[in-house]
PADREN-158001 format. One record per atom (N, C-alpha, C, O): residue number from 1; residue in one letter; chain; atom name; y, x, z. Coordinates in nm, 3 decimals. Atoms other than C-alpha are relative to their C-alpha. Example, Ala and Ser with C-alpha at 12.3 -4.5 7.8 and 13.67 -1.06 7.14 Angstrom:
! PADREN-158001
> n  res  chain  atom  yy  xx  zz
> 1  a  A  N  -0.119  0.089  0.000
> 1  a  A  CA  -0.450  1.230  0.780
> 1  a  A  C  0.120  0.090  0.000
> 1  a  A  O  0.118  0.194  0.066
> 2  s  A  N  -0.119  -0.082  -0.006
> 2  s  A  CA  -0.106  1.367  0.714
> 2  s  A  C  0.109  -0.077  0.073
> 2  s  A  O  0.220  -0.026  0.090
! end
This chain:
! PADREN-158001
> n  res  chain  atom  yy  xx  zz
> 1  x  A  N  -0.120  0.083  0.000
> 1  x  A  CA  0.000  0.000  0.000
> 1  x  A  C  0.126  0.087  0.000
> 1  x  A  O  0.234  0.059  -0.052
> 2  x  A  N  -0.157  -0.050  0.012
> 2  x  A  CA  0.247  0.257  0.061
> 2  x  A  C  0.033  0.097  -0.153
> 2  x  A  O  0.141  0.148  -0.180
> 3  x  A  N  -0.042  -0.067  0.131
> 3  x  A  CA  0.236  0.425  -0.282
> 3  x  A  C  0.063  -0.112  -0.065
> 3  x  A  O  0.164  -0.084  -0.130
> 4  x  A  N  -0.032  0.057  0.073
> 4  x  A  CA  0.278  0.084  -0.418
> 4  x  A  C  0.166  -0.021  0.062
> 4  x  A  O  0.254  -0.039  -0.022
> 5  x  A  N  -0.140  0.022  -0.087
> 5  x  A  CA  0.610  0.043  -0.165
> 5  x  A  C  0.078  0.073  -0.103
> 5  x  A  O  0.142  0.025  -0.197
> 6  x  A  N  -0.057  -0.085  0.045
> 6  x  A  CA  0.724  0.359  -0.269
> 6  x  A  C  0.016  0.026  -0.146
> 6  x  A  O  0.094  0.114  -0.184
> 7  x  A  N  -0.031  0.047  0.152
> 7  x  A  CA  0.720  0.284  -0.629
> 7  x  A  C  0.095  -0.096  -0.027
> 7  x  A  O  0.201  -0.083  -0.087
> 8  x  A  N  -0.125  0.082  0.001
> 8  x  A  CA  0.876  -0.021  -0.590
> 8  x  A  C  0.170  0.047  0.060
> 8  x  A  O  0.275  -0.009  0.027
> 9  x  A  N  -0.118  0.008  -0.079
> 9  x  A  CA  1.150  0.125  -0.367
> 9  x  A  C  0.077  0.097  -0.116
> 9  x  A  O  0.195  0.090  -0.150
> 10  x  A  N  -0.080  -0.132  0.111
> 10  x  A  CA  1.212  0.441  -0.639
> 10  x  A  C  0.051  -0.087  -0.104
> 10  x  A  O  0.168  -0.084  -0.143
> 11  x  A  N  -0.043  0.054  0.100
> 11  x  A  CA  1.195  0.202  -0.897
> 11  x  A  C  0.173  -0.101  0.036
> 11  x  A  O  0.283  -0.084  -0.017
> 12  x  A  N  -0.109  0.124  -0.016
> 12  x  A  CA  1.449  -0.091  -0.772
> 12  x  A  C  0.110  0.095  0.054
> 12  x  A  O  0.214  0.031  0.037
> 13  x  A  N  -0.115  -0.106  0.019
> 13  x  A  CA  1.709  0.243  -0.676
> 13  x  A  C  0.044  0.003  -0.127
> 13  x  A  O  0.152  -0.044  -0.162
> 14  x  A  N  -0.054  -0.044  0.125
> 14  x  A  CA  1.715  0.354  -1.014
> 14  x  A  C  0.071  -0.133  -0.089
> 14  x  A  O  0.176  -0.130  -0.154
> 15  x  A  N  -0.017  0.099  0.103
> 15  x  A  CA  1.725  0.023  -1.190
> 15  x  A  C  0.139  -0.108  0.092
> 15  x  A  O  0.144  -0.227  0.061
> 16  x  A  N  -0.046  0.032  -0.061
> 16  x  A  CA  2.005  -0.065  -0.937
> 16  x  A  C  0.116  0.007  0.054
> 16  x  A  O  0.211  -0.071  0.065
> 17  x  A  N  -0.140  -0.109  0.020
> 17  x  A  CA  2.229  0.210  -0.854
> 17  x  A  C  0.056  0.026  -0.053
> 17  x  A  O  0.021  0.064  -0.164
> 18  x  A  N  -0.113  -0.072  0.092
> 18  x  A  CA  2.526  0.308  -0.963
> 18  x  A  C  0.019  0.131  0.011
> 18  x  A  O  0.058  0.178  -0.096
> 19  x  A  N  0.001  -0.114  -0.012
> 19  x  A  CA  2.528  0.655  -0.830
> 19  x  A  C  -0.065  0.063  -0.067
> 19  x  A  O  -0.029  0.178  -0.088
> 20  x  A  N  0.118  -0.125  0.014
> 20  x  A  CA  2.207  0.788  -0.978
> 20  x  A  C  -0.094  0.018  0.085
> 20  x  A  O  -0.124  -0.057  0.177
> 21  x  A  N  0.110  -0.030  -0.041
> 21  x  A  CA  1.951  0.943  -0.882
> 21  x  A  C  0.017  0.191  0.035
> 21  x  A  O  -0.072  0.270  0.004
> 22  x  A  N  -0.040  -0.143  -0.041
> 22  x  A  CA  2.093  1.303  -0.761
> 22  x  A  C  -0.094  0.050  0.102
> 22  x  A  O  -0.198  0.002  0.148
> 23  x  A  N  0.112  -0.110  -0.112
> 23  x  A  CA  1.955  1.578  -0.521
> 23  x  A  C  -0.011  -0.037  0.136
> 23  x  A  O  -0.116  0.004  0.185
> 24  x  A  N  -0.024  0.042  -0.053
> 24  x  A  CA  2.044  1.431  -0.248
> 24  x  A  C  -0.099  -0.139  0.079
> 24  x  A  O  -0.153  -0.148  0.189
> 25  x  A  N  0.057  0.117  -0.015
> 25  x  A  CA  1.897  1.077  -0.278
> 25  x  A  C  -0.158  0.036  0.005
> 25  x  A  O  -0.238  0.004  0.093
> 26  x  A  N  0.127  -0.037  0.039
> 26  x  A  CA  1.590  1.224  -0.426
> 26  x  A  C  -0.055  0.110  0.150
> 26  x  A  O  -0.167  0.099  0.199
> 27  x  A  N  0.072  -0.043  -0.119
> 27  x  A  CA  1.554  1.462  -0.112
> 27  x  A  C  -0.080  -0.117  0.085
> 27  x  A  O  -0.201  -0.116  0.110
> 28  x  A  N  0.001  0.066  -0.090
> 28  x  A  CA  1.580  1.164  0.105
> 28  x  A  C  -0.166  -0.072  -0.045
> 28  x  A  O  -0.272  -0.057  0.017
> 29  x  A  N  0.145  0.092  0.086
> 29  x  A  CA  1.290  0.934  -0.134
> 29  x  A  C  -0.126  0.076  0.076
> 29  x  A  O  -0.224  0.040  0.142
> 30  x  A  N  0.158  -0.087  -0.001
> 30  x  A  CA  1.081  1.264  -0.121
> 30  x  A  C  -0.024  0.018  0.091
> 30  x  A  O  -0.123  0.090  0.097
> 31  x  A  N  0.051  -0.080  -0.123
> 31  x  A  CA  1.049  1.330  0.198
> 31  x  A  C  -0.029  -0.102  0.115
> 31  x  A  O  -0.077  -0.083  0.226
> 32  x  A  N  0.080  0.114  -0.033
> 32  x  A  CA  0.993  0.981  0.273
> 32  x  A  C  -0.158  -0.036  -0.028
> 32  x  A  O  -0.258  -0.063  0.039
> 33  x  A  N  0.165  -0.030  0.101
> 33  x  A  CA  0.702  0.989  0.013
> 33  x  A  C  -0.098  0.092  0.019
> 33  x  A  O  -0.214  0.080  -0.021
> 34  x  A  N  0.093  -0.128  -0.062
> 34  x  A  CA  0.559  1.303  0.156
> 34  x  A  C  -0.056  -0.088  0.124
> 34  x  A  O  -0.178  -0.087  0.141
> 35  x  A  N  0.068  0.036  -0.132
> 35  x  A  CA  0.502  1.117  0.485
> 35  x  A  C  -0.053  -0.091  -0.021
> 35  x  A  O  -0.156  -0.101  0.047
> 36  x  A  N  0.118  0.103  0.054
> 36  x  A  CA  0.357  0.810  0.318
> 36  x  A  C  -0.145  0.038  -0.036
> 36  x  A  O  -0.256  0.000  -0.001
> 37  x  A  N  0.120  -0.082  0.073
> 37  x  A  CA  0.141  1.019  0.125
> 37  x  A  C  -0.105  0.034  0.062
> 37  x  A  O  -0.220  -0.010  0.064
> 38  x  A  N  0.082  -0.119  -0.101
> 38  x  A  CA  0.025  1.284  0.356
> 38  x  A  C  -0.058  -0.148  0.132
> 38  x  A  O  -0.174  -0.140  0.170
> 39  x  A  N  0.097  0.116  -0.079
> 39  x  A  CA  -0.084  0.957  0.596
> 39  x  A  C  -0.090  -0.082  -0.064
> 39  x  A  O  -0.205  -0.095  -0.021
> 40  x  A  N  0.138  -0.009  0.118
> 40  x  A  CA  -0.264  0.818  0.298
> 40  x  A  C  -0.106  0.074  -0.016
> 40  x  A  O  -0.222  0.035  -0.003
> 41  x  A  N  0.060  -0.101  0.013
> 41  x  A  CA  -0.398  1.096  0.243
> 41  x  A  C  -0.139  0.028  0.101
> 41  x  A  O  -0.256  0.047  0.068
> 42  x  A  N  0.068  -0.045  -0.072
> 42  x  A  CA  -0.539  1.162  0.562
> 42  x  A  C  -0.127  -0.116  0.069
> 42  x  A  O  -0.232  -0.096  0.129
> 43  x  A  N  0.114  0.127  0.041
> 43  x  A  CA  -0.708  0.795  0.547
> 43  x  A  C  -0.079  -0.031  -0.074
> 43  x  A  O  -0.162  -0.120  -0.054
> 44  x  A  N  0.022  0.040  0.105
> 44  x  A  CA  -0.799  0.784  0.277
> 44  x  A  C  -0.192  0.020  -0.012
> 44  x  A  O  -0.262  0.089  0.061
> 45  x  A  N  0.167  0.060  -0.015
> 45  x  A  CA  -1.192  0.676  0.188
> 45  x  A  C  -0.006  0.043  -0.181
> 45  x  A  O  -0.091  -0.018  -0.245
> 46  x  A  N  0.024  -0.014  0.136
> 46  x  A  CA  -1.151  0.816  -0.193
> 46  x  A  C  -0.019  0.141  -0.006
> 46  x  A  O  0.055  0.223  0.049
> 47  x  A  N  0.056  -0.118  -0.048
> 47  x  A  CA  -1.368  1.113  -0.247
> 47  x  A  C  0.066  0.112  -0.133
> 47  x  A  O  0.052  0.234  -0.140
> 48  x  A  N  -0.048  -0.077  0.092
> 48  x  A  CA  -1.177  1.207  -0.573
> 48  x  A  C  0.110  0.108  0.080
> 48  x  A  O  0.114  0.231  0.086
> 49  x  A  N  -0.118  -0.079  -0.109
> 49  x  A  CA  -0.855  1.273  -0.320
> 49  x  A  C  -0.090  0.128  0.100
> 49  x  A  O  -0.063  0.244  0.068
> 50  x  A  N  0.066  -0.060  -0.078
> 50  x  A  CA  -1.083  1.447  -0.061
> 50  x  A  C  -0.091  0.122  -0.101
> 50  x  A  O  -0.131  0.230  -0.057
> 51  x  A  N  0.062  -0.142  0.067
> 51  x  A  CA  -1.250  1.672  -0.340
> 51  x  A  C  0.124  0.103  -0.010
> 51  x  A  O  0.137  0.213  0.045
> 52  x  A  N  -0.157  -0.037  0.047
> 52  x  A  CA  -0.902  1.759  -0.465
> 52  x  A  C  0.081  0.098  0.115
> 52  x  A  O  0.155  0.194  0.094
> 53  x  A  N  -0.099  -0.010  -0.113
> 53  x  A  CA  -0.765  1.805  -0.104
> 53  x  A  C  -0.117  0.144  -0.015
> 53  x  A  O  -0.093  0.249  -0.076
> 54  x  A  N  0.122  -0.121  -0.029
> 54  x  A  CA  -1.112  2.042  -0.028
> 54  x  A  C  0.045  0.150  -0.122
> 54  x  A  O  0.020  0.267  -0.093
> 55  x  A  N  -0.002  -0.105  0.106
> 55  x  A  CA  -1.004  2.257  -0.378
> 55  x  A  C  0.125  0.105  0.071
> 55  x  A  O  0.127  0.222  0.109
> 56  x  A  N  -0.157  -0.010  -0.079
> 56  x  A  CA  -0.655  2.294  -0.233
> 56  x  A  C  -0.026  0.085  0.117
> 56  x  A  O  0.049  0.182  0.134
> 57  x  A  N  -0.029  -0.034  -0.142
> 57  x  A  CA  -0.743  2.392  0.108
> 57  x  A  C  -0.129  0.167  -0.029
> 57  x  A  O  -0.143  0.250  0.061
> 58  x  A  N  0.139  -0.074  0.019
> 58  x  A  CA  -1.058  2.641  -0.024
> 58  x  A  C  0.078  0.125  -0.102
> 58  x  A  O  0.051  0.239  -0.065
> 59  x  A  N  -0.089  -0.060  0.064
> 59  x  A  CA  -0.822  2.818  -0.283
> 59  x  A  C  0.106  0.061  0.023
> 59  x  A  O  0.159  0.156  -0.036
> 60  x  A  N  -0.146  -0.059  -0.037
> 60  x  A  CA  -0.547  2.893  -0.155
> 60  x  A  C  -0.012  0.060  0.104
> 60  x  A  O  0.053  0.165  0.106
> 61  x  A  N  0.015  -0.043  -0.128
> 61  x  A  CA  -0.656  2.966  0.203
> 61  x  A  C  0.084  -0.062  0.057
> 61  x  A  O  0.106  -0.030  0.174
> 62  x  A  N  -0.060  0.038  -0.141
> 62  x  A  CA  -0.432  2.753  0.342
> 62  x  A  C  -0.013  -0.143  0.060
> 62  x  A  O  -0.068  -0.230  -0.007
> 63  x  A  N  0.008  0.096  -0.121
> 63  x  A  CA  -0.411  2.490  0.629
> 63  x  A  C  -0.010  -0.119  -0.051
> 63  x  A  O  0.046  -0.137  -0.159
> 64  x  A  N  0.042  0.131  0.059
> 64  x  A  CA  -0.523  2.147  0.570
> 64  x  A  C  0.150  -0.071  0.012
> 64  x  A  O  0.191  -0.152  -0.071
> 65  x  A  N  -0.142  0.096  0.040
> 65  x  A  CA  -0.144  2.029  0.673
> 65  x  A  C  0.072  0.072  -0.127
> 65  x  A  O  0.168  0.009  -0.170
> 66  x  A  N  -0.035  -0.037  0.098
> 66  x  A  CA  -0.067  2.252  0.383
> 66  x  A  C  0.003  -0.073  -0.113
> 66  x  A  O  0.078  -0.127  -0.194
> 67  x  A  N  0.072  0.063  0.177
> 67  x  A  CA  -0.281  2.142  0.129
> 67  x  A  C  0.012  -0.191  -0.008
> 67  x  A  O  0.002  -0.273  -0.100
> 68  x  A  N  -0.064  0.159  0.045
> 68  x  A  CA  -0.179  1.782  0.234
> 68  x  A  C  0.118  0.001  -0.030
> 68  x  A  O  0.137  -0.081  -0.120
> 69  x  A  N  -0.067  0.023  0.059
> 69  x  A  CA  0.152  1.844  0.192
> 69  x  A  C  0.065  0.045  -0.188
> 69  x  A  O  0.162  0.013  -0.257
> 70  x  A  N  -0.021  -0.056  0.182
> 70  x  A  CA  0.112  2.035  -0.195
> 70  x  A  C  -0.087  -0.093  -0.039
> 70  x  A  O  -0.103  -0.068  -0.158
> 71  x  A  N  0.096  0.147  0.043
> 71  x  A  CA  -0.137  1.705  -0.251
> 71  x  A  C  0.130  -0.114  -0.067
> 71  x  A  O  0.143  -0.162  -0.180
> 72  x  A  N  -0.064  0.116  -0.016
> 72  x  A  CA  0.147  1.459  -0.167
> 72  x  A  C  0.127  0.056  -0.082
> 72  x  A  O  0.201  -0.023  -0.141
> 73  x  A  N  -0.129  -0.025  0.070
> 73  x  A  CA  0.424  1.661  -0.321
> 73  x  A  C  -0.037  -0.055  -0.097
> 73  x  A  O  0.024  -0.159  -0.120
> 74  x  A  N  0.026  -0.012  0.117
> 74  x  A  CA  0.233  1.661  -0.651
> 74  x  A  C  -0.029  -0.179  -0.048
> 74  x  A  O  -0.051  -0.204  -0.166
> 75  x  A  N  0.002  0.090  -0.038
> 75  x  A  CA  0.205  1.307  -0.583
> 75  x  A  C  0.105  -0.093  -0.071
> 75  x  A  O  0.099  -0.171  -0.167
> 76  x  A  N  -0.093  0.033  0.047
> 76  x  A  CA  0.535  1.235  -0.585
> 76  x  A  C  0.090  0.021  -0.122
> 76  x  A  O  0.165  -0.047  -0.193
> 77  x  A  N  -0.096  0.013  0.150
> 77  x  A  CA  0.666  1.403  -0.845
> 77  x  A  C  -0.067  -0.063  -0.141
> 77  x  A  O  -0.013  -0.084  -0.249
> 78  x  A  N  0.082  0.069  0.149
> 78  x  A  CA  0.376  1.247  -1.091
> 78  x  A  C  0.070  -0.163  -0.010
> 78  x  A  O  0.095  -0.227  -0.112
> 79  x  A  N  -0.034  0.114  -0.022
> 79  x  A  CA  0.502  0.927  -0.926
> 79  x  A  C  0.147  -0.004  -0.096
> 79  x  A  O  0.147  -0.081  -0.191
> 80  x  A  N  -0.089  -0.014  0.068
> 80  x  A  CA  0.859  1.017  -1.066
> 80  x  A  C  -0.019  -0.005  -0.127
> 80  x  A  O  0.003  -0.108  -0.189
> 81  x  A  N  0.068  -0.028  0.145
> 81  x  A  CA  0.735  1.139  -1.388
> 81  x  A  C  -0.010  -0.150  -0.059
> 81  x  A  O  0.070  -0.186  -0.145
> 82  x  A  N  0.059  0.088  0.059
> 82  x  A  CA  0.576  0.826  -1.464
> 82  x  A  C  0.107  -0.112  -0.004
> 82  x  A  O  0.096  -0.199  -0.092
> 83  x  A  N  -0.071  0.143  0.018
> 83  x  A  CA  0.865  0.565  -1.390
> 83  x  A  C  0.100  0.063  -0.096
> 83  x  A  O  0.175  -0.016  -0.154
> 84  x  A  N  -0.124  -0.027  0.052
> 84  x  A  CA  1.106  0.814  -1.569
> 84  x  A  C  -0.087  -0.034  -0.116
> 84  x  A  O  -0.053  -0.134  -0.179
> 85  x  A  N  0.022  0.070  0.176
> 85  x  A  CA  0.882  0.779  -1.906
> 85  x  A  C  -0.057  -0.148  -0.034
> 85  x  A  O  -0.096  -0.186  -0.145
> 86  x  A  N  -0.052  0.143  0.083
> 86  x  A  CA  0.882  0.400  -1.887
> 86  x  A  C  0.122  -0.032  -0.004
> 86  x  A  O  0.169  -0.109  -0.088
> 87  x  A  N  -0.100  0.081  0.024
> 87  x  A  CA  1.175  0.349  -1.811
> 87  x  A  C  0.133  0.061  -0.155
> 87  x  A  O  0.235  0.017  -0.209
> 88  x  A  N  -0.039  -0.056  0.140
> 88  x  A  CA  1.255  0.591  -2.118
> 88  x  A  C  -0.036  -0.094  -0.134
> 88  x  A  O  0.024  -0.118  -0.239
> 89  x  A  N  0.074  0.076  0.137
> 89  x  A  CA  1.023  0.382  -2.333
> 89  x  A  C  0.098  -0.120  0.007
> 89  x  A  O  0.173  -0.155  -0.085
> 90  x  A  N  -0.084  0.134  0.045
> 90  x  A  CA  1.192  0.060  -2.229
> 90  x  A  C  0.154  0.024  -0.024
> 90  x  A  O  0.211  -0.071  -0.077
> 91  x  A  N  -0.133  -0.052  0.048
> 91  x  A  CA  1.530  0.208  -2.282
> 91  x  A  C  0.048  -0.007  -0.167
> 91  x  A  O  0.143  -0.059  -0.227
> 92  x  A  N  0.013  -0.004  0.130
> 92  x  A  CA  1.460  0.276  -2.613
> 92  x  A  C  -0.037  -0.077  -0.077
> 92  x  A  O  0.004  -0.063  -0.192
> 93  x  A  N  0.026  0.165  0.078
> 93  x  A  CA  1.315  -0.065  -2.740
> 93  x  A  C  0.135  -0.079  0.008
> 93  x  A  O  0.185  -0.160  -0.070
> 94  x  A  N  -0.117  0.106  0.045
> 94  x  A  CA  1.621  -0.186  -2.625
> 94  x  A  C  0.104  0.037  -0.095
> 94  x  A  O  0.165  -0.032  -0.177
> 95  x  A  N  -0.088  -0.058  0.093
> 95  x  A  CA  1.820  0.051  -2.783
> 95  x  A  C  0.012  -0.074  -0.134
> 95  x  A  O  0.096  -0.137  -0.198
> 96  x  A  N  0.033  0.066  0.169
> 96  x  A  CA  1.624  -0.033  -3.101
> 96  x  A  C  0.008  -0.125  -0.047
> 96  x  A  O  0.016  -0.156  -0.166
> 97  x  A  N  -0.044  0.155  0.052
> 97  x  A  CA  1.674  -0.413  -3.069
> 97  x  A  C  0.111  0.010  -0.012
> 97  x  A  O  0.144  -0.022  -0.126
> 98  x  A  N  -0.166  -0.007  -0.016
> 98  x  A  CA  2.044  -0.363  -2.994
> 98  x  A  C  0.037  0.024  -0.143
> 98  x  A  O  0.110  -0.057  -0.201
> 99  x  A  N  -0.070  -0.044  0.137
> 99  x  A  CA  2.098  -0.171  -3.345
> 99  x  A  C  -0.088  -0.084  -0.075
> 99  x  A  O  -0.022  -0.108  -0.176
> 100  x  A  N  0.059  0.072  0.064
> 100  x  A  CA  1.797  -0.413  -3.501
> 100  x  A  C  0.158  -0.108  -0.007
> 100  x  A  O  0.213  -0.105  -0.117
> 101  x  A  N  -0.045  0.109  -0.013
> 101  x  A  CA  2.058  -0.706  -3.402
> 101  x  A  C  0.099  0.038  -0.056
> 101  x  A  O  0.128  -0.053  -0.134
> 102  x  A  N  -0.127  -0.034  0.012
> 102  x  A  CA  2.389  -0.520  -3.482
> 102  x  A  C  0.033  -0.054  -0.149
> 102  x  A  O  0.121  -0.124  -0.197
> 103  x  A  N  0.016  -0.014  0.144
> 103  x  A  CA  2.222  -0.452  -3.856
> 103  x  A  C  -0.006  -0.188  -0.045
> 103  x  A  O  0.052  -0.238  -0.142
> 104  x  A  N  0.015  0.139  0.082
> 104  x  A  CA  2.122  -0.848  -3.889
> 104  x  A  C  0.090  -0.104  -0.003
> 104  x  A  O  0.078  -0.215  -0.056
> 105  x  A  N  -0.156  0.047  -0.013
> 105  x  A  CA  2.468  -0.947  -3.813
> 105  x  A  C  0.035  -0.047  -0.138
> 105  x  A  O  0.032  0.041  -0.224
> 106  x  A  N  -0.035  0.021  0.098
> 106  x  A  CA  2.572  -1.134  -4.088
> 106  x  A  C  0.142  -0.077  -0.044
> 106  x  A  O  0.203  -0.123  0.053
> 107  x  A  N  -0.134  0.118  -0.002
> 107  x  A  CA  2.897  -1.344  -4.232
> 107  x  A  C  -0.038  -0.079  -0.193
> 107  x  A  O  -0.059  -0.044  -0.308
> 108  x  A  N  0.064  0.085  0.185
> 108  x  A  CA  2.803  -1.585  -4.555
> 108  x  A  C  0.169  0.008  -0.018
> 108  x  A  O  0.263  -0.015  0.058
> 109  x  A  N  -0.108  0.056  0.093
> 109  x  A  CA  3.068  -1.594  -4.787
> 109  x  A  C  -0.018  -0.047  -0.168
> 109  x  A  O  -0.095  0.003  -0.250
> 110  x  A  N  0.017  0.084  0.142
> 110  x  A  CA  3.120  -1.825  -5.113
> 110  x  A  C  -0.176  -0.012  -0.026
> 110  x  A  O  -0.236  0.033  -0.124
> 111  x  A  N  0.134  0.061  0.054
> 111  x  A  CA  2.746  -1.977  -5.067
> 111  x  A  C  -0.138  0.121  0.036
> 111  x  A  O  -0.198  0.124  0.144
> 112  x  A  N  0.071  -0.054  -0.033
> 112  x  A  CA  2.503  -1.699  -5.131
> 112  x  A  C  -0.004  0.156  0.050
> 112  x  A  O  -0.094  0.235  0.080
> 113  x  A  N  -0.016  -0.131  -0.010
> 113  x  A  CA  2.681  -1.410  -5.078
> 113  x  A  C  -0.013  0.037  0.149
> 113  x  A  O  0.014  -0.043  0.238
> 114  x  A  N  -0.040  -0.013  -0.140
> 114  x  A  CA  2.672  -1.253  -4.772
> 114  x  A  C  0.003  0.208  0.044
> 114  x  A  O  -0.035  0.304  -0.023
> 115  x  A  N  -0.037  -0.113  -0.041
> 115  x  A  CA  2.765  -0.939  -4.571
> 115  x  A  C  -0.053  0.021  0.118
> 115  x  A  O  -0.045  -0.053  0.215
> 116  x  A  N  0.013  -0.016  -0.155
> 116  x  A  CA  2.617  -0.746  -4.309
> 116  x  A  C  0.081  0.028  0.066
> 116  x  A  O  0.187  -0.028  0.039
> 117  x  A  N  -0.111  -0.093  -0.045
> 117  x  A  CA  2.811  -0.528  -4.077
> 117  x  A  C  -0.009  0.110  -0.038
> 117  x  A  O  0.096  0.173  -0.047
> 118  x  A  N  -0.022  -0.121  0.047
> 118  x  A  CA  2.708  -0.234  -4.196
> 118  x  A  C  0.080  0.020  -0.132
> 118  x  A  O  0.155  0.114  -0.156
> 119  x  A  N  -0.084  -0.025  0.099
> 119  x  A  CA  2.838  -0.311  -4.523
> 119  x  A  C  0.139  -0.024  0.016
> 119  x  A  O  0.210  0.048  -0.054
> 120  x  A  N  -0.148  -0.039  -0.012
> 120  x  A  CA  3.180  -0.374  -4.426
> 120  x  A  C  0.086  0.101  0.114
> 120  x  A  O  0.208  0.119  0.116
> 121  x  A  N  -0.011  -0.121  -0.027
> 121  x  A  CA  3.183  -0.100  -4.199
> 121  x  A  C  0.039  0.118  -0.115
> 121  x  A  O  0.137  0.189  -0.136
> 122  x  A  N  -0.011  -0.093  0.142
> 122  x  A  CA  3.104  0.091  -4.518
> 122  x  A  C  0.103  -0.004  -0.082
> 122  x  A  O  0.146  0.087  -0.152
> 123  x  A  N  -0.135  0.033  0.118
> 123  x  A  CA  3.382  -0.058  -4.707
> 123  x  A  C  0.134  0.060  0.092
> 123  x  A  O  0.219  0.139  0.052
> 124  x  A  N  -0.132  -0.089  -0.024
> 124  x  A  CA  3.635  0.020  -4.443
> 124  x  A  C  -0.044  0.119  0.013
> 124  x  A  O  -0.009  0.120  0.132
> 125  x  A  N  0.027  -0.145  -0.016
> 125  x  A  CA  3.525  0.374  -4.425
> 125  x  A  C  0.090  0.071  -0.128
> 125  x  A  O  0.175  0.157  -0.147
> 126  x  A  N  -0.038  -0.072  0.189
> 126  x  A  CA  3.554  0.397  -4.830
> 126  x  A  C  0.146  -0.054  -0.001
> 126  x  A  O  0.226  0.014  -0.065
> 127  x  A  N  -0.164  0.031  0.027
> 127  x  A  CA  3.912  0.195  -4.795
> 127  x  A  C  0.099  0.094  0.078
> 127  x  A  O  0.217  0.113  0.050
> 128  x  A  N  -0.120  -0.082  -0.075
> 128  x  A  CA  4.039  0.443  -4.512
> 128  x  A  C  -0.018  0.139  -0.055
> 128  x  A  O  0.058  0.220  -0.002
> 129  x  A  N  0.013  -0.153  0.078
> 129  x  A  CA  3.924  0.784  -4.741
> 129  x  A  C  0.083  -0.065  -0.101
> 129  x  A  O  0.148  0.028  -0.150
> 130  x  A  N  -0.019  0.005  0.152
> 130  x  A  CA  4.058  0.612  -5.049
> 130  x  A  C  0.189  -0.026  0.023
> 130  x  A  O  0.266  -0.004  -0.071
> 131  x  A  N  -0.115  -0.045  0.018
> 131  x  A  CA  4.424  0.568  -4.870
> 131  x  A  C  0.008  0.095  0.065
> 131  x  A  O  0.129  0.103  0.088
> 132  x  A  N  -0.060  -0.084  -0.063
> 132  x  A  CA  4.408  0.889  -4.661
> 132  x  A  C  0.020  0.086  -0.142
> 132  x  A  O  0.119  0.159  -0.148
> 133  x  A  N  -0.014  -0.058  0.083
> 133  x  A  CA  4.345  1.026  -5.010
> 133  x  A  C  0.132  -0.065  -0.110
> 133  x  A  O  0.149  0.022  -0.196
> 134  x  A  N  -0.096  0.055  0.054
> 134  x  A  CA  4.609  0.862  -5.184
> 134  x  A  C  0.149  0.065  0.054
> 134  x  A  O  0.234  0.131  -0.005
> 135  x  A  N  -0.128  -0.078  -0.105
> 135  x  A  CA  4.876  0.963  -4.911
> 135  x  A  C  0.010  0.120  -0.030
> 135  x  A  O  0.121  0.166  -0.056
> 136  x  A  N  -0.022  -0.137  0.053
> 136  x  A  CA  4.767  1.316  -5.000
> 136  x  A  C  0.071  0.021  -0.140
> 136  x  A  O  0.137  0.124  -0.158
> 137  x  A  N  0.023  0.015  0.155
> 137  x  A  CA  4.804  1.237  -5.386
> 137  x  A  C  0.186  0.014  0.042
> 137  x  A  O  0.244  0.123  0.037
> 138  x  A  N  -0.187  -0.004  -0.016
> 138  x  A  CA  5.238  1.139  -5.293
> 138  x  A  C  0.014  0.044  0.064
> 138  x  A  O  0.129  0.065  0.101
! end
């Protein structure tokens, strides 16, 4: 339960705040998340974690509060990791609807004609080269 907390709590910051997500805040998260973790951790009934923890503590030589807390770090920052590349992915769909919608922008004129925005974008572009060039010309 507390990983799922602590997901929710990282997530509903980011998607929330106006500040960000600076060094600061992120100390505070992580070192919340370390103590979730590392008590998870030390409950925990999953023998993948407990192999993992055993590699950790057998390798390195060091102390089991060690190797719980380089467990739970690695933890957290996967936890990070993972909300930063959805919330990249969904960023970017919207992006891509945003300019989908911009492009299907339309204005009918005389019946069947019609205009997107890009094309009269385009036109003033070509009307503001055609008098900056003109101005040059007199």
């Amino acid at each position: 339960a507390g990983f799922q907390c602590l997901s929710l709590l990282l997530l509903n910051h980011l998607l929330q705040s106006e500040q960000g997500y600076d060094a600061r805040i992120r100390a505070c998260i992580k070192k919340l998340g370390l103590i979730i973790f590392i008590h998870e951790l030390k409950h925990s009934d999953c023998h993948e974690d407990v192999e993992e923890l055993q590699k950790i503590h057998s390798s390195r030589g060091k102390s089991r509060a060690d190797s719980l807390a380089i467990m739970a770090s690695r933890k957290f920052e996967s936890l990070e990791h993972a909300i930063a590349a959805k919330l990249i992915r969904i960023s970017a769909a919207q992006q891509q609807k945003q300019q989908e919608g911009k492009l299907k922008q339309t204005i009918k004129i005389r019946g069947s004609l019609t205009l997107t925005r890009a094309n009269i974008m385009r036109g003033i572009k070509i009307g503001t080269a055609g008098l900056a060039t003109g101005t040059l010309m007199v």
